[in-house]
N, C-alpha and C positions, 0 to 999 in steps of 0.2 A: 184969848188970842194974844193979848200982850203981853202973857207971862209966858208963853211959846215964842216968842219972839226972842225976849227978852233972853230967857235960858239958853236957846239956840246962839243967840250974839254974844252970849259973856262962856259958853262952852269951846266957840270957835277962838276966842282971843285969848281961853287959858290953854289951848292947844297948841296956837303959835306961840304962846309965851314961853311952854315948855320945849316945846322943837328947837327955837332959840335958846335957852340955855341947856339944853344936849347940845347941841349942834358947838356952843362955848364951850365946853369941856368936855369933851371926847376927842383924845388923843387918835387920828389916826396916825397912822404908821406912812411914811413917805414911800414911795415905793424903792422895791430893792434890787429889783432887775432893770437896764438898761434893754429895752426895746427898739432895734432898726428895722426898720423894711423897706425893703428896694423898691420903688414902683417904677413898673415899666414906662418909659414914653408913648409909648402906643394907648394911654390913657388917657393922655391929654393928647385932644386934636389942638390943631392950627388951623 
């Protein structure tokens, strides 16, 4: 049981290690279209 454990806890923290460094070097891309939208006032009560 404490090598199930054990595997389970050091398999989760080489997963965030690695999400973390994707997440450091992976260029995304800024977005390229300016998006407005008009919302109605009848959205917002008073």
């Amino acid at each position: 049981m404490k090598k199930t454990t054990r595997f389970t806890v050091l398999g989760a923290l080489l997963f965030l290690v690695i999400g973390a460094v994707v997440l450091m070097f992976w260029d995304i891309p800024a977005p390229t279209e300016h998006v407005e939208r008009k919302l109605p006032d009848e959205n917002f009560p008073r």
